[in-house]
HTML snippet that shows the backbone in 3Dmol.js (N, CA, C, O; Angstrom):
<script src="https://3Dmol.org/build/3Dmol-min.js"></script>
<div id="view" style="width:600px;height:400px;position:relative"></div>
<script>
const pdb = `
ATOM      1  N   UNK A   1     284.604 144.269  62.835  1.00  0.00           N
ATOM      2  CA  UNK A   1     283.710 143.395  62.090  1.00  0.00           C
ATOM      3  C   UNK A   1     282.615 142.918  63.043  1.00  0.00           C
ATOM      4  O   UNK A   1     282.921 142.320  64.075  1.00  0.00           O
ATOM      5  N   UNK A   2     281.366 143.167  62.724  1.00  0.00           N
ATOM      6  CA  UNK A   2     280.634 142.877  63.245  1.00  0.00           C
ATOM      7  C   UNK A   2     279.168 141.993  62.589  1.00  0.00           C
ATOM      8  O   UNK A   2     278.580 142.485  61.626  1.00  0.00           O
ATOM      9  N   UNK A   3     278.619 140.512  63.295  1.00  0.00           N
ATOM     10  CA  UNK A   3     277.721 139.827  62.449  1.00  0.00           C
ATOM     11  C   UNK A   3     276.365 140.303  62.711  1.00  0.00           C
ATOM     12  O   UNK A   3     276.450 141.131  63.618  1.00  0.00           O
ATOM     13  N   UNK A   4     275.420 140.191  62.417  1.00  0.00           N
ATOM     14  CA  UNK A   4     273.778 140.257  62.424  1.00  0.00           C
ATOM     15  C   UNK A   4     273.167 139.070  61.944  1.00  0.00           C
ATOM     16  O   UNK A   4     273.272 138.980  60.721  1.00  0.00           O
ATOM     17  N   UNK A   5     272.575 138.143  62.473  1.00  0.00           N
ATOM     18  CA  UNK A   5     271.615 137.371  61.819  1.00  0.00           C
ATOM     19  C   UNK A   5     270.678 137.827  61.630  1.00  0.00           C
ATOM     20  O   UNK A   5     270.077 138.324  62.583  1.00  0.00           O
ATOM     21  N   UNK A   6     270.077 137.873  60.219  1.00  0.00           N
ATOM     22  CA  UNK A   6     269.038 138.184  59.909  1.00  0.00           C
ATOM     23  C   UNK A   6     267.512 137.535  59.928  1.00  0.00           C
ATOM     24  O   UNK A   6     266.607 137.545  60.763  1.00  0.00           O
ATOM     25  N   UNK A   7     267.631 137.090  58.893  1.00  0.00           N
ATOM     26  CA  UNK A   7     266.669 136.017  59.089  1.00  0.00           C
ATOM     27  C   UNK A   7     265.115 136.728  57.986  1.00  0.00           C
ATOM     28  O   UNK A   7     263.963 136.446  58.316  1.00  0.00           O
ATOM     29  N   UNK A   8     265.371 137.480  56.934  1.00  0.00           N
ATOM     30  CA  UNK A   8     264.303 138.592  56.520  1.00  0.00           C
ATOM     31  C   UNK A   8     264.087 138.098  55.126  1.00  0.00           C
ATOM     32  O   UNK A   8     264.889 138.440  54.257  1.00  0.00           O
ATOM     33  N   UNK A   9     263.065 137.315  54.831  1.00  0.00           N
ATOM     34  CA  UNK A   9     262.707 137.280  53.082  1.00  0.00           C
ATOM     35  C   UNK A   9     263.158 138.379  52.025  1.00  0.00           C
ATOM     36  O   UNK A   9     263.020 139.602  52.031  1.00  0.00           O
ATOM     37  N   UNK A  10     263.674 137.619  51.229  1.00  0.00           N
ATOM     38  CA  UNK A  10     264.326 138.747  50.019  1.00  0.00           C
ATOM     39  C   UNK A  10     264.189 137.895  48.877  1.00  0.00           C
ATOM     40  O   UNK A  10     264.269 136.677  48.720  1.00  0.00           O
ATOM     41  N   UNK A  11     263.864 139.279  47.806  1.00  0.00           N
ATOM     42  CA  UNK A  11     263.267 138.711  46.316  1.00  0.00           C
ATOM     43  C   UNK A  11     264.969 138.616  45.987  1.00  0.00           C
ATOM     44  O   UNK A  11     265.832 139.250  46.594  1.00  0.00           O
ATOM     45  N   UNK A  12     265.158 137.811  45.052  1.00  0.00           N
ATOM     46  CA  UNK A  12     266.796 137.613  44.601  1.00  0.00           C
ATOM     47  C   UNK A  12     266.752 137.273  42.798  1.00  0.00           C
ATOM     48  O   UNK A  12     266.201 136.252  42.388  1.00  0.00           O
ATOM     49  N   UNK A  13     267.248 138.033  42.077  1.00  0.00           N
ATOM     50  CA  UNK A  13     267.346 137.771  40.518  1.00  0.00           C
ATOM     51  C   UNK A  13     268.663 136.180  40.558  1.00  0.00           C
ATOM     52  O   UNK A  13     269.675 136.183  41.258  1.00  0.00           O
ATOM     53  N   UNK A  14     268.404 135.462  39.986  1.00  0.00           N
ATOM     54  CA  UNK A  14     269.316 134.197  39.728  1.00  0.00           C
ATOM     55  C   UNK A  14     269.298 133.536  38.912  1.00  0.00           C
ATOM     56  O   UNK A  14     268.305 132.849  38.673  1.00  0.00           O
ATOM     57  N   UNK A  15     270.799 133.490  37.912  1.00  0.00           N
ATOM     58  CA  UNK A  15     270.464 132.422  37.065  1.00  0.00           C
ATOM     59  C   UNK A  15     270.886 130.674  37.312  1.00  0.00           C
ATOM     60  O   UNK A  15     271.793 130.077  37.893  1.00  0.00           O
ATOM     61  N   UNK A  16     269.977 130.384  36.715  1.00  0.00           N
ATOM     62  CA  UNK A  16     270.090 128.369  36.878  1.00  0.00           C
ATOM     63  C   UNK A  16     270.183 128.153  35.740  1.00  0.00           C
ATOM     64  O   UNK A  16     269.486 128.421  34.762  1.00  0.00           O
ATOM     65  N   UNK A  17     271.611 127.355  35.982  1.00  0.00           N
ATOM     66  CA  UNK A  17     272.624 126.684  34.477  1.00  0.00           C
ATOM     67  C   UNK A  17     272.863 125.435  34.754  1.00  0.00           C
ATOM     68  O   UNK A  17     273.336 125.428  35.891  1.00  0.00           O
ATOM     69  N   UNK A  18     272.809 124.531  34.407  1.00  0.00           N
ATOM     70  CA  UNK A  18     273.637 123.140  34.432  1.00  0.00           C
ATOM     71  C   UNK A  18     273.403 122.859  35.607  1.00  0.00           C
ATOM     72  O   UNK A  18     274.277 122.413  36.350  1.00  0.00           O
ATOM     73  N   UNK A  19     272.175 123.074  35.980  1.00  0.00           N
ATOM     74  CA  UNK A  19     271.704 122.510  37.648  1.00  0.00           C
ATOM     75  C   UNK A  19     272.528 123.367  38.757  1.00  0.00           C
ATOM     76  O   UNK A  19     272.812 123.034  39.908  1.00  0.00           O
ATOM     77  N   UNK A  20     272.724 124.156  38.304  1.00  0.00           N
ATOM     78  CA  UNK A  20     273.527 125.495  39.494  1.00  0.00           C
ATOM     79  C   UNK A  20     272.933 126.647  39.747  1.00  0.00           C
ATOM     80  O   UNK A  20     272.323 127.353  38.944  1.00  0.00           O
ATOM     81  N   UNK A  21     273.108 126.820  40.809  1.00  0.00           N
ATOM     82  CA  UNK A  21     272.259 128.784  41.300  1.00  0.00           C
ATOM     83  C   UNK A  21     273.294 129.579  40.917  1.00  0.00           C
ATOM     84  O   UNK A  21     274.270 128.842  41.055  1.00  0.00           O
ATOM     85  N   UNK A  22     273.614 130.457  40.586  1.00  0.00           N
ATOM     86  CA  UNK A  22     273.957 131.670  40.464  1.00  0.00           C
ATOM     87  C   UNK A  22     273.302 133.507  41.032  1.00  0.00           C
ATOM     88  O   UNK A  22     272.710 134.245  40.244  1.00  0.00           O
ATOM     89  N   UNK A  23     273.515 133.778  42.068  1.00  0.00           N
ATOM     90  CA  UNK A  23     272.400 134.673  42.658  1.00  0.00           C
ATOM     91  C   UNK A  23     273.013 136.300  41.948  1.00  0.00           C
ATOM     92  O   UNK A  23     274.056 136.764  42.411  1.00  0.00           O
ATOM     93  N   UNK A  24     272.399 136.916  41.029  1.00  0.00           N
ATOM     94  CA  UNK A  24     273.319 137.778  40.884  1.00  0.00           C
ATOM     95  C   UNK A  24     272.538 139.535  41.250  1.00  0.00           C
ATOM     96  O   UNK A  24     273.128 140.552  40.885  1.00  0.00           O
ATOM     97  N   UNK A  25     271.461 139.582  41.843  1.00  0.00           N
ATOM     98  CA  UNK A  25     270.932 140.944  42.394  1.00  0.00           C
ATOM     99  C   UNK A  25     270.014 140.613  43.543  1.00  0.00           C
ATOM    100  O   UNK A  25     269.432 139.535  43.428  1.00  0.00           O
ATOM    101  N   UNK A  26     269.771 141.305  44.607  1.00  0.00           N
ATOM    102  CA  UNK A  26     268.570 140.777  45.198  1.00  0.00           C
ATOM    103  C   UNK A  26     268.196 141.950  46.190  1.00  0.00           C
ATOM    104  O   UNK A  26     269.084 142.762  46.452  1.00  0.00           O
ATOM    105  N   UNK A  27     266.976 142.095  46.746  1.00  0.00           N
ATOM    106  CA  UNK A  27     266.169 143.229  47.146  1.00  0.00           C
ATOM    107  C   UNK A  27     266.079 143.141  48.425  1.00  0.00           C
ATOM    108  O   UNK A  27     265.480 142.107  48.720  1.00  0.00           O
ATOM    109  N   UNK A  28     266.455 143.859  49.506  1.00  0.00           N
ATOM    110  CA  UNK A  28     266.143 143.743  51.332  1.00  0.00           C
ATOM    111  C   UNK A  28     266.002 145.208  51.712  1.00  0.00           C
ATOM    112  O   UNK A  28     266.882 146.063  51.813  1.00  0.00           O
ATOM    113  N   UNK A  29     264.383 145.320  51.943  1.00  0.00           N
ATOM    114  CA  UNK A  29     264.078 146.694  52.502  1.00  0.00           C
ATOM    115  C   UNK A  29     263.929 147.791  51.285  1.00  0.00           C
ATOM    116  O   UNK A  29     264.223 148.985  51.347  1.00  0.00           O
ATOM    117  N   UNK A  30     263.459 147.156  50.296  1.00  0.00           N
ATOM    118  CA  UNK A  30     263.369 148.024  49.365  1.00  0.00           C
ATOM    119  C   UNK A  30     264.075 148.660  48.712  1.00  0.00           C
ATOM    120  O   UNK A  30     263.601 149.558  48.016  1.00  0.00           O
ATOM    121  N   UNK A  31     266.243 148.236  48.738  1.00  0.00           N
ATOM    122  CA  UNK A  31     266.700 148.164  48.461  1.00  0.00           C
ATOM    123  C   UNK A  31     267.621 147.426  47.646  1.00  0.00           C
ATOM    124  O   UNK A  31     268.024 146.356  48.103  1.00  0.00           O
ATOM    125  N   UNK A  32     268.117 147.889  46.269  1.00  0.00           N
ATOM    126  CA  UNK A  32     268.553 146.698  45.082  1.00  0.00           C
ATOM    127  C   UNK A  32     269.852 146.652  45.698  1.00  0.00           C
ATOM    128  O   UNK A  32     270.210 147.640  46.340  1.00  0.00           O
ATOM    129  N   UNK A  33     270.756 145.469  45.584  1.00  0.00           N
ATOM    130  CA  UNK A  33     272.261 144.630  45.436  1.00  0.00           C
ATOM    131  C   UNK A  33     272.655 144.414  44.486  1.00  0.00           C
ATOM    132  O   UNK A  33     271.960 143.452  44.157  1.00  0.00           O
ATOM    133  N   UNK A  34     273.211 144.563  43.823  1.00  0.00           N
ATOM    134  CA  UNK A  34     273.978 143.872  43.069  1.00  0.00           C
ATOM    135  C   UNK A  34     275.523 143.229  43.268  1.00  0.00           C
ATOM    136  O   UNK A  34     276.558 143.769  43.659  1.00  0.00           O
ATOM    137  N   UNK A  35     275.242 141.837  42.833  1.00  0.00           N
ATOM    138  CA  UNK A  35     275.954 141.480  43.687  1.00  0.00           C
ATOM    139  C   UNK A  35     277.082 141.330  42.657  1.00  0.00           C
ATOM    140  O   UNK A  35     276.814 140.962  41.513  1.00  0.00           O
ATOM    141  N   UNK A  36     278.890 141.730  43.207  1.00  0.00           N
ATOM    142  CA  UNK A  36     279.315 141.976  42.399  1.00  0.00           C
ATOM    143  C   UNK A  36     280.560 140.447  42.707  1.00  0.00           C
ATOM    144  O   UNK A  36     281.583 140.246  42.053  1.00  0.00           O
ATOM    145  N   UNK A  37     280.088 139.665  43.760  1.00  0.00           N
ATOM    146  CA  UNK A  37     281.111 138.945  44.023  1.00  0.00           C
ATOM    147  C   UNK A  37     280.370 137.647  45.046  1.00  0.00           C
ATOM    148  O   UNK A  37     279.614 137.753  46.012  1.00  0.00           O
ATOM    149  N   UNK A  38     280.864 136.602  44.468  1.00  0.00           N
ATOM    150  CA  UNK A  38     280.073 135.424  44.970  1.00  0.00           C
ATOM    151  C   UNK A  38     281.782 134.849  45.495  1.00  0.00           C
ATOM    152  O   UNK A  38     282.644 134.477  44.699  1.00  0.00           O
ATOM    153  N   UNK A  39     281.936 134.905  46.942  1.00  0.00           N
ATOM    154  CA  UNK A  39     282.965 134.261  47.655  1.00  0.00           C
ATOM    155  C   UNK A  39     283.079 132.806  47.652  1.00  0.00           C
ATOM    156  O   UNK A  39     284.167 132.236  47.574  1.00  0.00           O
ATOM    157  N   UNK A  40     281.619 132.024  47.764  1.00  0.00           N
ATOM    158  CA  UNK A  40     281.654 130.489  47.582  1.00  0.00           C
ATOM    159  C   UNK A  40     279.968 130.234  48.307  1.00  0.00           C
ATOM    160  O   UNK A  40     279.159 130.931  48.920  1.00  0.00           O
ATOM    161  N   UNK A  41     280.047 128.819  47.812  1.00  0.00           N
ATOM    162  CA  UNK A  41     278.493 128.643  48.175  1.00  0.00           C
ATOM    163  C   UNK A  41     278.367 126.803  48.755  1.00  0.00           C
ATOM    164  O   UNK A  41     278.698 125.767  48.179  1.00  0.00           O
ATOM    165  N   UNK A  42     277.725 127.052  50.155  1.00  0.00           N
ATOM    166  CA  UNK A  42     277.680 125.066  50.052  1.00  0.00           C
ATOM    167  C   UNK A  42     275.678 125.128  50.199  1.00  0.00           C
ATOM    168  O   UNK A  42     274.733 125.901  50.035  1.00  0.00           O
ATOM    169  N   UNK A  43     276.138 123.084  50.802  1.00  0.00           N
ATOM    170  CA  UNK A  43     274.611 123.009  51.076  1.00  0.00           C
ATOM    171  C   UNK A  43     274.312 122.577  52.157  1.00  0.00           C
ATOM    172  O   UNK A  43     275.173 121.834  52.627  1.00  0.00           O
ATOM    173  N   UNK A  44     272.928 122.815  53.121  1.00  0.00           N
ATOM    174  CA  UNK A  44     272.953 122.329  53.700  1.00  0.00           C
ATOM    175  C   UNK A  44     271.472 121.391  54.114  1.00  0.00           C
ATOM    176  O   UNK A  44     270.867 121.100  53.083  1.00  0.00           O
ATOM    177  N   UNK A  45     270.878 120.943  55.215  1.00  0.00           N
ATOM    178  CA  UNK A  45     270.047 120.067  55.143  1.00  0.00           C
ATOM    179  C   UNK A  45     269.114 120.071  56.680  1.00  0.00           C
ATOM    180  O   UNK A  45     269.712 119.766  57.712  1.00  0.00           O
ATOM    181  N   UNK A  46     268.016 120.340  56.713  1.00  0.00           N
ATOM    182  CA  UNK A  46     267.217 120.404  57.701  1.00  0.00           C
ATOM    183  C   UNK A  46     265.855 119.446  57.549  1.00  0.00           C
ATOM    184  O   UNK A  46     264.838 119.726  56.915  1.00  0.00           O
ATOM    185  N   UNK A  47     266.052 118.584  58.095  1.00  0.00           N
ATOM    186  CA  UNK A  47     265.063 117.165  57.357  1.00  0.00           C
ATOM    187  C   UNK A  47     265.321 116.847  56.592  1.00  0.00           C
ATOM    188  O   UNK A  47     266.286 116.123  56.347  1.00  0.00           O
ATOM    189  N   UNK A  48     264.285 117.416  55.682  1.00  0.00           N
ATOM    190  CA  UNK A  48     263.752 116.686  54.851  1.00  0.00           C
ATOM    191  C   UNK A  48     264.542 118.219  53.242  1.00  0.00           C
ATOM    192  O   UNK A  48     264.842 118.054  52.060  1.00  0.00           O
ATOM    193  N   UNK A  49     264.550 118.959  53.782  1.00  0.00           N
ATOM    194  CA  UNK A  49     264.295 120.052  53.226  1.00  0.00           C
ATOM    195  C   UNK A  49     266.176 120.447  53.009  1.00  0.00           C
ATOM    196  O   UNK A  49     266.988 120.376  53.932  1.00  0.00           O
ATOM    197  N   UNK A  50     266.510 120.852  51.558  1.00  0.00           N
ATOM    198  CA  UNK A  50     267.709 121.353  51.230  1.00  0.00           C
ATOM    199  C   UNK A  50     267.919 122.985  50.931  1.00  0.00           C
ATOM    200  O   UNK A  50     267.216 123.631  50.154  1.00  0.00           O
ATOM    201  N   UNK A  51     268.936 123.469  51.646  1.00  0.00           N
ATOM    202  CA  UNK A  51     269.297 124.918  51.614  1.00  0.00           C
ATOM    203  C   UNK A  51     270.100 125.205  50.632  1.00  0.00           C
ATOM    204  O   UNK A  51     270.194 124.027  50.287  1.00  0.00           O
ATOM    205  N   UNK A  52     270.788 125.768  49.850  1.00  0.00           N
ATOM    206  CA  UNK A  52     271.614 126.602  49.230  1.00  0.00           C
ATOM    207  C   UNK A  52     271.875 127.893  49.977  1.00  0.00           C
ATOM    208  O   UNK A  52     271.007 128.717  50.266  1.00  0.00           O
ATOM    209  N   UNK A  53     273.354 127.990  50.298  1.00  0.00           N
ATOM    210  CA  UNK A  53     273.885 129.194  50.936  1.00  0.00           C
ATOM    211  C   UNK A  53     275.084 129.775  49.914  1.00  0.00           C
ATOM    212  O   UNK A  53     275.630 129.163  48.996  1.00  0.00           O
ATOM    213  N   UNK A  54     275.265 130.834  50.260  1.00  0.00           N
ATOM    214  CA  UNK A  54     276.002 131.687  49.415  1.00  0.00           C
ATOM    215  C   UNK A  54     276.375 132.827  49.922  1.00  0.00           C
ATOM    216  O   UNK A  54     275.542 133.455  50.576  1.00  0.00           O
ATOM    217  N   UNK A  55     277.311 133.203  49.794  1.00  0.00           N
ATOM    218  CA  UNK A  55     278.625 134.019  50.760  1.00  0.00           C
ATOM    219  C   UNK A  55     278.416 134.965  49.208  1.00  0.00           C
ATOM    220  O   UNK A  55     278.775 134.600  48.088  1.00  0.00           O
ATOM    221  N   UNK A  56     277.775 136.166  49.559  1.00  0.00           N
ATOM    222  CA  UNK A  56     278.240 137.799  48.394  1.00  0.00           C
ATOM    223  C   UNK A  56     278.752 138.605  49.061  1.00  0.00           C
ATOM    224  O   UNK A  56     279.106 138.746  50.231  1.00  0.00           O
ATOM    225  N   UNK A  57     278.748 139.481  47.558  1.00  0.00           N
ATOM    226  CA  UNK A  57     279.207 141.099  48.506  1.00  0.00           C
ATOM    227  C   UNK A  57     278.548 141.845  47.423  1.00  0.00           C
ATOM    228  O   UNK A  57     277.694 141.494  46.609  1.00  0.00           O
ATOM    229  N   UNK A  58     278.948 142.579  47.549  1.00  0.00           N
ATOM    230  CA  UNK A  58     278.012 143.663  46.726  1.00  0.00           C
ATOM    231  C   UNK A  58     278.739 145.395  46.586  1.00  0.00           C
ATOM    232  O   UNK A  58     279.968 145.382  46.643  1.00  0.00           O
ATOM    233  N   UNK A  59     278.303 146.351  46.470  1.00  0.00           N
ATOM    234  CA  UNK A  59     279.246 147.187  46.528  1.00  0.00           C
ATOM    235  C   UNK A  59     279.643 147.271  48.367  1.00  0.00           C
ATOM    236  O   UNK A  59     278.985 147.076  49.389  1.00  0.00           O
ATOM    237  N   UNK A  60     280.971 147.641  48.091  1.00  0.00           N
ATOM    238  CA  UNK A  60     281.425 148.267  49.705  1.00  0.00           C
ATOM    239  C   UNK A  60     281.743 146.362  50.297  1.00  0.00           C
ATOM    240  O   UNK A  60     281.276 145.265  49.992  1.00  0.00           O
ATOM    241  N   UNK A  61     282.888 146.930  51.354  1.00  0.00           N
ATOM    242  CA  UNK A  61     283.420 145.371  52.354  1.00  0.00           C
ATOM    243  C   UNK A  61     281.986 144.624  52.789  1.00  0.00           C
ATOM    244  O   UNK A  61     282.167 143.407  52.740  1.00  0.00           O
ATOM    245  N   UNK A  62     280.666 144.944  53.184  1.00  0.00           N
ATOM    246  CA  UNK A  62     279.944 143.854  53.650  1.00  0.00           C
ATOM    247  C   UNK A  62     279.683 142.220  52.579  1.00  0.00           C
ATOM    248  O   UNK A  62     279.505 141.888  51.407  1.00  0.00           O
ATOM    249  N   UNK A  63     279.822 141.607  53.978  1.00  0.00           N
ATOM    250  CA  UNK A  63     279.298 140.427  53.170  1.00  0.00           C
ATOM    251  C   UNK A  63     278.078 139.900  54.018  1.00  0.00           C
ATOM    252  O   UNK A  63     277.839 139.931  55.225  1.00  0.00           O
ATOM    253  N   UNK A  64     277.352 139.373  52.854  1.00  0.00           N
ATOM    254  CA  UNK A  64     275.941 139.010  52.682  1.00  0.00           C
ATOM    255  C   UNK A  64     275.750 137.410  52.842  1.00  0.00           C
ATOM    256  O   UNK A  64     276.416 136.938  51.921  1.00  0.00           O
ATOM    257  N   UNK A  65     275.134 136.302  53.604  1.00  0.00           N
ATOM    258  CA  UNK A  65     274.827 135.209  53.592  1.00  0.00           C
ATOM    259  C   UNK A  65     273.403 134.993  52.882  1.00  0.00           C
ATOM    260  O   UNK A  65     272.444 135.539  53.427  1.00  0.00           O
ATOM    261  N   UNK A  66     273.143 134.128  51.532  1.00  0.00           N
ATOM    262  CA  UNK A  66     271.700 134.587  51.312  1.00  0.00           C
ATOM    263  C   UNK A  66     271.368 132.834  50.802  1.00  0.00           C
ATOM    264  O   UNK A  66     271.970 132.278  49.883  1.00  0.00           O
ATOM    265  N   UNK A  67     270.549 132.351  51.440  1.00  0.00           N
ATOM    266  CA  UNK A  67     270.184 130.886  51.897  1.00  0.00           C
ATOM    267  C   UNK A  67     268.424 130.898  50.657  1.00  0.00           C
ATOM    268  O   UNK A  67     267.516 131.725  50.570  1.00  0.00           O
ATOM    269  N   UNK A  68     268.606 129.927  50.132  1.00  0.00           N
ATOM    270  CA  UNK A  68     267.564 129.418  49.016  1.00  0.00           C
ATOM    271  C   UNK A  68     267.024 127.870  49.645  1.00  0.00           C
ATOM    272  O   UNK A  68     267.574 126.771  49.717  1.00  0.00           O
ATOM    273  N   UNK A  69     265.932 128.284  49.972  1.00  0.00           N
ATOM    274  CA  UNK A  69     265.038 126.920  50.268  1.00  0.00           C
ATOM    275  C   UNK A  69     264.236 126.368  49.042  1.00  0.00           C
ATOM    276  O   UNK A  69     263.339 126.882  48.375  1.00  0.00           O
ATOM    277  N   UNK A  70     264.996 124.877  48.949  1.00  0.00           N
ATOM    278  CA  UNK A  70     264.394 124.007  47.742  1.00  0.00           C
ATOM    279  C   UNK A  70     262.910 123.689  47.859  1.00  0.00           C
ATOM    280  O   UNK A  70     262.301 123.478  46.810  1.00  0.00           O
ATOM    281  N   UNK A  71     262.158 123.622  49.200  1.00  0.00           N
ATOM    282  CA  UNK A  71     261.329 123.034  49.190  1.00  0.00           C
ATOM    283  C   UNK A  71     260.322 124.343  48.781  1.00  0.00           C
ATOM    284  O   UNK A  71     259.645 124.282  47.756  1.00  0.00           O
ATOM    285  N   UNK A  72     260.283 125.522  49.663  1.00  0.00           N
ATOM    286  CA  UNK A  72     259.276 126.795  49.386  1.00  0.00           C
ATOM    287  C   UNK A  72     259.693 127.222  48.413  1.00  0.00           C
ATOM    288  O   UNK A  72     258.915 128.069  47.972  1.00  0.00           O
ATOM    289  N   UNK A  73     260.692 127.064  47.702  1.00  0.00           N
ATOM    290  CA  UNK A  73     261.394 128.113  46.614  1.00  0.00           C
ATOM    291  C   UNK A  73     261.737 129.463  47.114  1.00  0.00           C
ATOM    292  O   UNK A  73     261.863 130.372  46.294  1.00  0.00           O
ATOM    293  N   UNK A  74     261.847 129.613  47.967  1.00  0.00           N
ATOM    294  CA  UNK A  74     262.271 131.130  48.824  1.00  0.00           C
ATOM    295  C   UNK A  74     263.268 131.752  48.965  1.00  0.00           C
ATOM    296  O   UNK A  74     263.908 131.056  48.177  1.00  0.00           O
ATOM    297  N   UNK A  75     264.057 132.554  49.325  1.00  0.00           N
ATOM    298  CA  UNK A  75     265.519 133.252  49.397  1.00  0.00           C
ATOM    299  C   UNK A  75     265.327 134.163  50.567  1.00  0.00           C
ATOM    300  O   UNK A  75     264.736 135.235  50.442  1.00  0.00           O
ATOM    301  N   UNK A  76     265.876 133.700  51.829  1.00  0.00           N
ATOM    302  CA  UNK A  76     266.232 134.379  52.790  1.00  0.00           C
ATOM    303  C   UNK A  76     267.494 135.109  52.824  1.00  0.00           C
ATOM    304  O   UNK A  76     268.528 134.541  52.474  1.00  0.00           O
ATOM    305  N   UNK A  77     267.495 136.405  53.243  1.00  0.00           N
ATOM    306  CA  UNK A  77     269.218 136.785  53.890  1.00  0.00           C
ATOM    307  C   UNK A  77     269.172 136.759  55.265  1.00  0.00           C
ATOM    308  O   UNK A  77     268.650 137.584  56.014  1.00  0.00           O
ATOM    309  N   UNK A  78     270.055 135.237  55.674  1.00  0.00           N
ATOM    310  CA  UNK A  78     270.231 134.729  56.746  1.00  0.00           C
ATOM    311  C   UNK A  78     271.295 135.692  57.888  1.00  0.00           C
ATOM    312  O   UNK A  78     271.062 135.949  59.070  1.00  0.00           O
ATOM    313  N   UNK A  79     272.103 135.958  57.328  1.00  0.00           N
ATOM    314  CA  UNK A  79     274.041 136.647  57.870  1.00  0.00           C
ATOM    315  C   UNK A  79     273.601 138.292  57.192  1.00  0.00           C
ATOM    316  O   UNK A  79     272.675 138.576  56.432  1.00  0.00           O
ATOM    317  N   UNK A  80     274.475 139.029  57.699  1.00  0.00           N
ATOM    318  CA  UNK A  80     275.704 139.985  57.209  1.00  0.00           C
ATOM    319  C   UNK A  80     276.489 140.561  58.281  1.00  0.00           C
ATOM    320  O   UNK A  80     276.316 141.288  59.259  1.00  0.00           O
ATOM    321  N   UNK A  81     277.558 139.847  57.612  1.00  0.00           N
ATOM    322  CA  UNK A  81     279.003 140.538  58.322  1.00  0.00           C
ATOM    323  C   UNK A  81     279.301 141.766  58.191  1.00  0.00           C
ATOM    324  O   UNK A  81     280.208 141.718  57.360  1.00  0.00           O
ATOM    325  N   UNK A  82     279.136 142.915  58.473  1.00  0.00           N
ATOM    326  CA  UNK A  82     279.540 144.667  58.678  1.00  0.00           C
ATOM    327  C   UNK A  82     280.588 144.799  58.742  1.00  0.00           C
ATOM    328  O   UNK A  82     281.084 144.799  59.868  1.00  0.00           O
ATOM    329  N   UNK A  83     281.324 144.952  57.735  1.00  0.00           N
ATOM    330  CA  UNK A  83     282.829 145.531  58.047  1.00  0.00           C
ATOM    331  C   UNK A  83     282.996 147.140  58.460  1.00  0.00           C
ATOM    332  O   UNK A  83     282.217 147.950  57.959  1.00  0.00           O
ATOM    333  N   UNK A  84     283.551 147.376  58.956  1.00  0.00           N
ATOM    334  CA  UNK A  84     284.076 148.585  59.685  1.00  0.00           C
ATOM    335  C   UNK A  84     283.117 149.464  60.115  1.00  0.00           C
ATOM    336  O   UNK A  84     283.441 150.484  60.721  1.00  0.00           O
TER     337      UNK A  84
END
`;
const viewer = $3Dmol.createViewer("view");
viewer.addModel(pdb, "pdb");
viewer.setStyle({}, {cartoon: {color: "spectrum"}});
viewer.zoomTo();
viewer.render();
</script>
């Protein structure tokens, strides 16, 4: 198992219900995800400014960290863990 921080803007399809993210496809390198599994999600806080993080996977063992900034409205993929 091996990590990578990323750190690379990505377009992300998501639905918002009852004041909740839900991230369910998203695009890195010109490549689609679908994400078939949301492990858990917290929040976190840099100033002034609130993150949304979220632990996926998608097809195959990798998992994906993909961080939503409240203030730009943006979706970074921060992590991915490489399995094998």
């Amino acid at each position: 198992m091996r990590y990578e921080d990323i750190g690379d803007p990505i377009e992300v399809i998501t639905l918002f219900r009852d004041g909740s993210l839900k991230p369910l496809k998203f695009r890195w390198k010109d490549r689609v995800y679908k994400i078939s599994r949301v492990n858990g999600g917290w929040l976190s806080d840099e100033g002034s400014t609130r993150f949304h993080h979220f632990s996926v996977m998608s097809e195959g063992p990798d998992v994906y960290e993909l961080s939503y900034n409240t203030d730009s409205l943006h979706w970074e993929l921060s992590r991915v863990c490489l399995v094998g």
